[in-house]
C-alpha positions as CSV (number, residue, x, y, z in Angstrom):
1,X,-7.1,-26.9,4.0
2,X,-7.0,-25.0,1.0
3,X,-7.6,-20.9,1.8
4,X,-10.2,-21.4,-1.1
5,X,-12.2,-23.8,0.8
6,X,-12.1,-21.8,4.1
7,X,-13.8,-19.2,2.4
8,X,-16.5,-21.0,1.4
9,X,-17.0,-22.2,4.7
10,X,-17.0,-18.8,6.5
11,X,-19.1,-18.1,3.5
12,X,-21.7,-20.3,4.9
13,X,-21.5,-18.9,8.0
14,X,-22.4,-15.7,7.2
15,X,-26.1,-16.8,7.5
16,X,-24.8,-17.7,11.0
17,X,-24.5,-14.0,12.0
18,X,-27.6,-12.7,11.2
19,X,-28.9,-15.1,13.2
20,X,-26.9,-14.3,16.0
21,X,-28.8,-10.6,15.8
22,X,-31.6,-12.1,16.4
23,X,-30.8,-13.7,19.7
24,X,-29.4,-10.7,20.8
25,X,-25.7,-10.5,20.0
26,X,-22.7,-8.9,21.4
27,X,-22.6,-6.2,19.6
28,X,-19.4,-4.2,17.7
29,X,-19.6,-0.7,16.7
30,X,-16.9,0.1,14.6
31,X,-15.3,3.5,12.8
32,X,-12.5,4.0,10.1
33,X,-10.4,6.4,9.7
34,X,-8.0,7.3,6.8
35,X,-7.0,5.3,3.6
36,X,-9.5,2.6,2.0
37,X,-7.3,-0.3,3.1
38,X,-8.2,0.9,6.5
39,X,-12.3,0.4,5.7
40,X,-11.3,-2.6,4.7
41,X,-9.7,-4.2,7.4
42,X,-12.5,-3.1,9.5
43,X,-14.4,-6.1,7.2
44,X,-11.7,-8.6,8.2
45,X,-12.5,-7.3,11.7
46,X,-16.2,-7.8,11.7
47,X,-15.4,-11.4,10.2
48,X,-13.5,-12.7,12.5
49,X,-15.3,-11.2,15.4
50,X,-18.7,-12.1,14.1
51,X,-17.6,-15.9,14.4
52,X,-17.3,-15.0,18.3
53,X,-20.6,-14.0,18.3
54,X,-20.4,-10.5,17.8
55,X,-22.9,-9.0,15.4
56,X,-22.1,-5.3,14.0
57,X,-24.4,-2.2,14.9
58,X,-24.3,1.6,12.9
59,X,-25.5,2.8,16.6
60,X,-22.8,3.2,19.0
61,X,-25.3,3.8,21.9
62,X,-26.2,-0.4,22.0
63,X,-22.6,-1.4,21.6
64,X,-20.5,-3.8,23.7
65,X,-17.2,-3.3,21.8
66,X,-16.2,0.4,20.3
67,X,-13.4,-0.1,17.8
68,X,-11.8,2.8,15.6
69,X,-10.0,2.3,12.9
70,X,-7.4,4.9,12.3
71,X,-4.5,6.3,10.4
72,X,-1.7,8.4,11.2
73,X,-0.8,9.8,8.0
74,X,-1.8,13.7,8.9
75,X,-2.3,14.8,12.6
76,X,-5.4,16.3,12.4
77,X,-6.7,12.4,11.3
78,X,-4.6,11.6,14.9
79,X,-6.9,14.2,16.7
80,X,-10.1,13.3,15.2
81,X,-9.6,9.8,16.9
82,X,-8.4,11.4,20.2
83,X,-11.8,13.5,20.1
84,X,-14.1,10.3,19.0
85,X,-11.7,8.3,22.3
86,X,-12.7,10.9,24.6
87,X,-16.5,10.3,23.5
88,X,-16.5,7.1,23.6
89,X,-14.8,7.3,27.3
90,X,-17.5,9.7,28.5
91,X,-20.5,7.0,27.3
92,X,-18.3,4.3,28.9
93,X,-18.6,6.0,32.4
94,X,-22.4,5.6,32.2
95,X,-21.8,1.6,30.7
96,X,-18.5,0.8,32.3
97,X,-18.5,-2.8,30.7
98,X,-18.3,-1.2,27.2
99,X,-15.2,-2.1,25.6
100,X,-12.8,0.2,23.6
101,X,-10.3,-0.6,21.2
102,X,-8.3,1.2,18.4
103,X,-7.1,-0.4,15.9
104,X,-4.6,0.4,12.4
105,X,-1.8,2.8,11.9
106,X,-2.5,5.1,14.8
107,X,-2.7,1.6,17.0
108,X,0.8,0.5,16.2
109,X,2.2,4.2,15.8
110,X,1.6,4.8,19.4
111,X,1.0,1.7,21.1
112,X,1.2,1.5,25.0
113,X,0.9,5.2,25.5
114,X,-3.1,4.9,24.3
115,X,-3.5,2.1,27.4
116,X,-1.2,3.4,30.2
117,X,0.0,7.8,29.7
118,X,-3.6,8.7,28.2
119,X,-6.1,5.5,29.4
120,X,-8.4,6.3,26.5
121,X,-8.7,2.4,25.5
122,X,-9.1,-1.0,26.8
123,X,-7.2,-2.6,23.5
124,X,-4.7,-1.9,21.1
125,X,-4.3,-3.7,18.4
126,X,-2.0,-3.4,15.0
127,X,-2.9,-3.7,11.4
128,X,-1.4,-7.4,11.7
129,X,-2.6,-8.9,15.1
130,X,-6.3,-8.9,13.9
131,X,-6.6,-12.7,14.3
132,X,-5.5,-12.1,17.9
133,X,-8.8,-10.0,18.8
134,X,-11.1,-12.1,20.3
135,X,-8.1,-13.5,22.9
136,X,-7.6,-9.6,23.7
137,X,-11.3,-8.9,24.7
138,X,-11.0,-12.1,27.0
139,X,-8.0,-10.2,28.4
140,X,-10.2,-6.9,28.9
141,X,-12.8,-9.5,30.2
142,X,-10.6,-10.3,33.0
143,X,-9.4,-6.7,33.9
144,X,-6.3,-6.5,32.1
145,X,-5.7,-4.3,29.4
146,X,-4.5,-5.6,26.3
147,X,-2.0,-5.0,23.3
148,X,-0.7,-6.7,20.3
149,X,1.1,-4.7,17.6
150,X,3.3,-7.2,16.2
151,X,4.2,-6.7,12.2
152,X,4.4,-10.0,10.6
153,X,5.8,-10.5,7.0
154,X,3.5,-13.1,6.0
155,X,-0.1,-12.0,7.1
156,X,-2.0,-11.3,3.8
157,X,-5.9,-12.6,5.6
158,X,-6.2,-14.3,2.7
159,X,-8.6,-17.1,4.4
160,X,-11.1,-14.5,5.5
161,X,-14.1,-13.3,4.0
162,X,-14.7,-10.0,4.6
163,X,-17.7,-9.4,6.4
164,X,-19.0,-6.2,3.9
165,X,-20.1,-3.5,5.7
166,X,-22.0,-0.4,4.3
167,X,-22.2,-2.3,1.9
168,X,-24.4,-1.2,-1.9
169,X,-24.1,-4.8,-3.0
170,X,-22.7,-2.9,-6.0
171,X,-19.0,-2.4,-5.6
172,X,-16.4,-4.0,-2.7
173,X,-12.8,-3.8,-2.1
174,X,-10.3,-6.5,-2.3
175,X,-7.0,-6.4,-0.4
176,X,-4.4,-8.3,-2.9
177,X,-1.3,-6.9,-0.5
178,X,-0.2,-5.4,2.9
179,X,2.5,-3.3,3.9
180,X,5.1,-1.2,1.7
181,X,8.6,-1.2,1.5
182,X,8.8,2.0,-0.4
183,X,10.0,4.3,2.2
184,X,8.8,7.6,1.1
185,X,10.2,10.4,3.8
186,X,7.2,11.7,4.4
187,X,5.6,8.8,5.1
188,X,4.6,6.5,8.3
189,X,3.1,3.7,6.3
190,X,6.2,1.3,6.1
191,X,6.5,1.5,10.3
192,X,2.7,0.9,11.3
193,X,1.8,-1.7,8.2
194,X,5.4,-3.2,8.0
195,X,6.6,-4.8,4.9
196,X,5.1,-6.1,1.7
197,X,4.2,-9.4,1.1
198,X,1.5,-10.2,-1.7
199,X,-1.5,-12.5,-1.6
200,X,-2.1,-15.6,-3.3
201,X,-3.3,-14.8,-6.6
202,X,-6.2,-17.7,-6.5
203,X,-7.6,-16.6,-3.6
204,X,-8.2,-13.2,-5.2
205,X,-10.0,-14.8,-8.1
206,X,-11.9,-17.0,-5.9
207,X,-13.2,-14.0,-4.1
208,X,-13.9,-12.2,-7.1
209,X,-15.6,-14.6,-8.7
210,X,-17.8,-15.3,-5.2
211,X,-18.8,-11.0,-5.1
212,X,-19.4,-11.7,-9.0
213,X,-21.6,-14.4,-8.0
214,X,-23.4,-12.4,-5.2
215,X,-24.6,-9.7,-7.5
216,X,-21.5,-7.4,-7.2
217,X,-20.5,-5.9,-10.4
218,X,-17.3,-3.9,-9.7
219,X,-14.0,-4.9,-7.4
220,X,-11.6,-2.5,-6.4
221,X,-7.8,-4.5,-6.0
222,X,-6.3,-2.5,-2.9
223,X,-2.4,-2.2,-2.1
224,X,-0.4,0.5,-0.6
225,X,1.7,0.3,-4.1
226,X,-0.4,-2.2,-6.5
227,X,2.3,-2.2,-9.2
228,X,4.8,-4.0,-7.0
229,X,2.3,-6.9,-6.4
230,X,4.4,-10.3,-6.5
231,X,3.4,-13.8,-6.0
232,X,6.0,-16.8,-6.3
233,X,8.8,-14.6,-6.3
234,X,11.7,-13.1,-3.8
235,X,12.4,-9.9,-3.6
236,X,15.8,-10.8,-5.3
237,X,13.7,-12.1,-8.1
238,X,14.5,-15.4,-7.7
239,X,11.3,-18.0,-8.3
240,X,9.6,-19.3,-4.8
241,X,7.9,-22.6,-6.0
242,X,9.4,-24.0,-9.5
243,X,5.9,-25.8,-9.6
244,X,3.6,-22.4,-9.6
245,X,3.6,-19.7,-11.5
246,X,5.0,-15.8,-11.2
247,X,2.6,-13.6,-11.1
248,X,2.8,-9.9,-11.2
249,X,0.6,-6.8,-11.3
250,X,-0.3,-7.2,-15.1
251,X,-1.4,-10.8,-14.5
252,X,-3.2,-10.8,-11.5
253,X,-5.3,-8.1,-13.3
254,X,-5.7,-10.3,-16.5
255,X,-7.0,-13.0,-13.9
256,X,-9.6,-10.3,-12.1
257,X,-10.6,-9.2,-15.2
258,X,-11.3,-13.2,-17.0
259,X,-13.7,-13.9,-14.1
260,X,-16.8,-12.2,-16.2
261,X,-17.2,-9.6,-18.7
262,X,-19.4,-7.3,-16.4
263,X,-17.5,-7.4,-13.5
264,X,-15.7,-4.1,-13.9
265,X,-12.0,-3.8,-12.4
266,X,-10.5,-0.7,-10.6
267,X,-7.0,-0.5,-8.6
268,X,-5.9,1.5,-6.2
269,X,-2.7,3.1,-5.6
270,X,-0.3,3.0,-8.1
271,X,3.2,4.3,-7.6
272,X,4.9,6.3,-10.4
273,X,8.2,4.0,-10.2
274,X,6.9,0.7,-10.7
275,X,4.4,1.2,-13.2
276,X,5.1,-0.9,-16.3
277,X,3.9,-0.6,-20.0
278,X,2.5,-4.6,-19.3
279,X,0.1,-2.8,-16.8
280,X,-1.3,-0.7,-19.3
281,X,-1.4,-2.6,-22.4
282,X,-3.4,-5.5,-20.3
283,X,-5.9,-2.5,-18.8
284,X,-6.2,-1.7,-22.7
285,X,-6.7,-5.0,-23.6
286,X,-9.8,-5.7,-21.3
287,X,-12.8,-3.2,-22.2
288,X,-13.9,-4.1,-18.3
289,X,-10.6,-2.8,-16.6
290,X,-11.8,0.5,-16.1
291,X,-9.7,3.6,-17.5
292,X,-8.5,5.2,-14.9
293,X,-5.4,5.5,-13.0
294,X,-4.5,7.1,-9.5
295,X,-1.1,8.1,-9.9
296,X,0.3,10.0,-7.0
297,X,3.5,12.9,-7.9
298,X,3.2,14.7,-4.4
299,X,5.3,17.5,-5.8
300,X,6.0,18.0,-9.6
301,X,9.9,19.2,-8.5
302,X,12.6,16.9,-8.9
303,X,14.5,18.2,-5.9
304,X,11.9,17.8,-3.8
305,X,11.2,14.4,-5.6
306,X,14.7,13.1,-4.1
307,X,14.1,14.8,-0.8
308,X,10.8,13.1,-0.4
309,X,12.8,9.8,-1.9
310,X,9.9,9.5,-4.1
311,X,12.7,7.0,-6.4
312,X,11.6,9.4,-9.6
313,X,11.8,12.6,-11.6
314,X,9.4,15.2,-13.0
315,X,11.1,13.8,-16.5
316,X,10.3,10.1,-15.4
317,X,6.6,10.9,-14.0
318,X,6.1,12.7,-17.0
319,X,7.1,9.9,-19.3
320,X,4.8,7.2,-17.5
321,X,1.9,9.8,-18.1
322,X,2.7,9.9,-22.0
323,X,3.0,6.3,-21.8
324,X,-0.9,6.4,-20.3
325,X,-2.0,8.3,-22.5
326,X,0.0,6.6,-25.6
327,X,-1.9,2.9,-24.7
328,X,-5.1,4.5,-23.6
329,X,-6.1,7.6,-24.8
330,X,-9.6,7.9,-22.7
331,X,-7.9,7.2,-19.6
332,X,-8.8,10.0,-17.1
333,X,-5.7,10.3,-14.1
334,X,-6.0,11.6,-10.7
335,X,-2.9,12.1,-8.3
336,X,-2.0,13.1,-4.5
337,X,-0.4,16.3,-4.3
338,X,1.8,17.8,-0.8
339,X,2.0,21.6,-0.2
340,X,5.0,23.3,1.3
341,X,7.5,19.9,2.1
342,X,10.7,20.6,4.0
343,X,13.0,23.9,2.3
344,X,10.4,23.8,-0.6
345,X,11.1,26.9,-2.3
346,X,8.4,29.0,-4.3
347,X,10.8,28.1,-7.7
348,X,9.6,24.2,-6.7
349,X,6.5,24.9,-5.8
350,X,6.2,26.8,-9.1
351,X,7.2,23.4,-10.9
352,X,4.0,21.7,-9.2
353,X,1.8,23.6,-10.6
354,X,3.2,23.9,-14.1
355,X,3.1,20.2,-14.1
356,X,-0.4,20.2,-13.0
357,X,-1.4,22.5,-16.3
358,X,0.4,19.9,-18.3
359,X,-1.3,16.8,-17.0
360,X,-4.5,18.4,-16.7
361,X,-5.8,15.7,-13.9
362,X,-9.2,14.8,-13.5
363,X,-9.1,15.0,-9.7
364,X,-6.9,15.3,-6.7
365,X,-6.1,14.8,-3.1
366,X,-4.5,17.7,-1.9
367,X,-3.0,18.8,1.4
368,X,-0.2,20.3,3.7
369,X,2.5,19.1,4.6
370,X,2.4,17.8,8.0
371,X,5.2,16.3,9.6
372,X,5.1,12.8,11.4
373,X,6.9,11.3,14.2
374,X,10.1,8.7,13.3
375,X,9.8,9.4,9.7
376,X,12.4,10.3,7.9
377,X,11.6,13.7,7.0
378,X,11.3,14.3,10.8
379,X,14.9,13.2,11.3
380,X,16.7,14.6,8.5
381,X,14.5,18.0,7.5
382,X,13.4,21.0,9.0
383,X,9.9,21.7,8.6
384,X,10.5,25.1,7.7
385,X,8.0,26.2,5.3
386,X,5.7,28.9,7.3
387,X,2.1,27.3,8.1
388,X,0.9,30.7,5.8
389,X,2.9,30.3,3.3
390,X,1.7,26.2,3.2
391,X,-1.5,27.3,3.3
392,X,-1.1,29.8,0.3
393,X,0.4,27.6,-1.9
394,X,-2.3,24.6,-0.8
395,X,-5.2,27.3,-2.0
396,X,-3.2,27.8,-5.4
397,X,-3.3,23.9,-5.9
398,X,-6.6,23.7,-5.2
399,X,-7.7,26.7,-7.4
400,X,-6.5,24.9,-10.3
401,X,-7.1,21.4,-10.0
402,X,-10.9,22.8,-9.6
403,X,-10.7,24.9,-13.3
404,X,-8.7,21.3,-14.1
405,X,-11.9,19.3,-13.3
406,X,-14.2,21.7,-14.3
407,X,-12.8,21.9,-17.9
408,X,-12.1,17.7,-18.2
409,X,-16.2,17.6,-17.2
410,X,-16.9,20.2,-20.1
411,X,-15.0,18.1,-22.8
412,X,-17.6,15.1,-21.7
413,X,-20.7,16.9,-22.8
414,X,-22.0,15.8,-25.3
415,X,-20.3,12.1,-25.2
416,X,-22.3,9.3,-24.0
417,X,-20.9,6.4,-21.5
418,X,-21.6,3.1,-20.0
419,X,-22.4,4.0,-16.2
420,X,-22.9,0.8,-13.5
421,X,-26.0,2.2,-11.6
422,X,-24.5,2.4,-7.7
423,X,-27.5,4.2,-5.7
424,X,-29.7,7.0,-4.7
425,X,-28.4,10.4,-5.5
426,X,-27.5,12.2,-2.2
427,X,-29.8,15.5,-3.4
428,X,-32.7,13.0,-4.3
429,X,-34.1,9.7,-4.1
430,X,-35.8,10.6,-7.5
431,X,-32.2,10.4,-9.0
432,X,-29.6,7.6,-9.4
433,X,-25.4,8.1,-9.5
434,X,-22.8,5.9,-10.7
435,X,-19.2,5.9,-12.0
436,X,-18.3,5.8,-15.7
437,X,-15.2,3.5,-16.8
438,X,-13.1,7.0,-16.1
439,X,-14.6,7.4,-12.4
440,X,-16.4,10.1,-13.3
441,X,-19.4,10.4,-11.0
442,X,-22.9,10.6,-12.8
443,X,-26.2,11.7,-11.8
444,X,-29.2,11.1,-13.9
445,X,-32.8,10.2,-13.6
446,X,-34.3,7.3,-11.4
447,X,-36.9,6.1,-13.5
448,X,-37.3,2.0,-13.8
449,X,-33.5,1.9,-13.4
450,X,-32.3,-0.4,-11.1
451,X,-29.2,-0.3,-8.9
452,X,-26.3,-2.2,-9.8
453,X,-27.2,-2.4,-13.8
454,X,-25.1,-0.8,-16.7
455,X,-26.8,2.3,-18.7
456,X,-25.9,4.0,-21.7
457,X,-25.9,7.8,-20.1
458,X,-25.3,10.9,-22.2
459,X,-23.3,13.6,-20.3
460,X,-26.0,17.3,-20.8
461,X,-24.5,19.3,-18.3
462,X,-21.9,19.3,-15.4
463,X,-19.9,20.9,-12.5
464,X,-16.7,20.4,-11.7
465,X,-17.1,17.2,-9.5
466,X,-20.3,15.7,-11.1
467,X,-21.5,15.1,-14.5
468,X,-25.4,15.3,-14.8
469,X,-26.6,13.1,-17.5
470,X,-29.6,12.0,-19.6
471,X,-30.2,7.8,-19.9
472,X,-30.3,7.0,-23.5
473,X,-30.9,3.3,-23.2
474,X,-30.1,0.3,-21.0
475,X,-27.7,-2.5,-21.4
């Protein structure tokens, strides 16, 4: 059976699960943690337990099965879950059939010490096993506990259609890829996701063009590193299948983006080395691929660059910025940036912030270093920058990416952009926000307008993490 048709079959069945509410369903509570890949895997969850009759629930209190999503990129995201565990342990005491489960990085990171040093959960389960789920709960069901955190290198869930939770019927996420074989030092991502392996293109476009169909009028393509997306090919580059085509990045984004005119197309995360000038001359091409770029540098020092094994340079990062900026010259960039990596020295982290006055990024994630188990930084640095002296030079990021955002919002005033209405503004139901091609976030009168329509919104006056803007007409 084609993975095309076995959507629209669980398609069907969606009708199926709100029925099942009715009659008075298992019910699954589930949390996320962490990255956006993370939220959505907790769809593919919902899916496939929703065809065993579970139906999901925002309140924890009338759950059966407690599930948490997590990530173990930063401890304090590690101890946030531990907290939310204990919680959940306390409520199970006064409803000892309730079921807990975590699932995702943390989940495979840790495994067996979760069921059997800590007994904080009844399942385990990795970012690949999710199709095992409902045979772990008839496990629990029977008194065992239960684990599965297998990595496989051909799961992709391509067959599944997300169940979309917290939904606005606006915008939704689409996984084209799982895993990473970049092997950053800092990073735990390649050990709890495993390798990469790449969708099938047509079963991206078919879900597209089903969330198109639905009234959805923006995807977001998710990947730990998008730009190495390939279908049809080995990683030696030889061709798979001489009878289908290759298809990389640049043209699974051409595809996306020929499914309709007004379904806008974002992508998330790009990595510096793999970027190619195809990528950006198709997202110029296409008026609906939105301009904007997340472009991760983590440290703007070469030196550091190698000892993170990043696989570029300042020079190199630099020169795929200009290139950015050379095919699209309204493209607004945002970037992840680490404070105070192993032996950084205040010359390096001097280079950081010079680079960040050059690029002049729209936004950024920013944090401290913090050092994870069997990576390996752990193994081969000493984490040996002072937790002060991390936090001072964290503040000085921060201090100017904010005058960064704050003067990239000033250049807007005055300039007037397409904006797909999302929602209610979170100040006031009598204002709307959505997201301009460049991810700006604007708010702007309610009015007639409704949610997931395109406006013409002239930027009047701003902070530096919102414009607010004036509706001049509607599209």
């Amino acid at each position: 059976m084609s993975s095309n048709k076995v959507l629209d079959e669980q398609r069907q069945g969606e009708a199926t699960m709100l029925d099942t509410i009715e009659k008075g369903a298992k019910k699954l509570y589930l949390e996320s943690y962490g990255c956006q890949m993370n939220f959505s895997d907790s769809e593919i969850v919902a899916s496939i337990l929703s065809e065993r009759g579970y139906a999901t629930t925002r309140n924890a209190e009338e759950a059966d099965l407690v599930l948490l999503n997590t990530c173990s990129i930063r401890d304090n995201a590690e101890q946030k879950v531990r907290n939310r565990l204990t919680h959940f342990n306390a409520a199970k005491r006064k409803k000892p059939d309730l079921m807990i489960g975590v699932l995702g990085c943390m989940a495979e990171r840790l495994k067996s010490k979760l069921l059997e040093e800590e007994k904080l959960v009844d399942i385990v389960v990795g970012p690949d096993a999710y199709r095992d789920l409902p045979a772990l709960i008839e496990e629990v069901s029977d008194g065992r506990k239960a684990v599965n955190v297998l990595l496989s290198r051909e799961e992709t869930y391509a067959d599944i259609s997300p169940v979309r939770l917290n939904s606005n019927g606006v915008t939704a996420f689409i996984s084209i890829m799982r895993g990473c074989d970049n092997m950053c030092s800092f990073c735990v991502v390649p050990f709890t996701r495993g390798r990469e392996r790449s969708r099938d293109p047509e079963s991206i476009v078919h879900e597209a063009r089903y969330l198109h169909q639905e009234g959805y009028r923006e995807v977001t393509l998710l990947g730990q590193n998008v730009d190495s997306y390939r279908w049809n090919v080995s990683k030696k580059g030889d061709v798979i299948d001489p009878d289908k085509e290759v298809v990389n990045f640049a043209g699974l984004l051409e595809k996306v983006a020929q499914v309709a005119p007004d379904l806008r197309v974002r992508f998330s995360t790009s990595h510096p080395k793999d970027m190619t000038d195809e990528v950006l001359q198709t997202m110029a091409r296409y008026e609906n691929i939105c301009k904007y770029i997340h472009l991760p540098v983590q440290s703007g020092n070469t030196d550091v660059l190698k000892r993170m094994n990043r696989g570029y340079s300042r020079e190199w990062y630099l020169q795929r910025i200009d290139a950015i900026r050379r095919y699209m010259p309204d493209c607004a960039i945002s970037t992840d940036v680490i404070a105070g990596f192993c032996g950084e020295t205040d010359d390096e982290h001097a280079d950081t912030l010079s680079l960040m006055e050059e690029v002049q990024y729209e936004f950024a994630y920013m944090f401290k270093y913090s050092e994870r188990p069997k990576t390996l930084a752990e193994r081969k640095y000493q984490d040996d920058v002072a937790e002060e002296l991390k936090q001072r030079r964290l503040s000085e990021i921060i201090e100017l990416q904010n005058k960064s955002s704050l003067r990239r919002n000033k250049a807007a005033l005055g300039k007037t952009f397409e904006v797909l209405v999302e929602g209610l503004s979170k100040k006031s139901d009598e204002k709307l926000y959505g997201r301009n091609s460049q991810n700006a976030v604007m708010v702007f009168d309610r009015g007639d307008i409704e949610i997931g329509s395109y406006v013409m919104v002239k930027a009047v006056d701003c902070t530096s993490a919102t414009l607010i803007g004036e509706v001049i007409s509607k599209k």
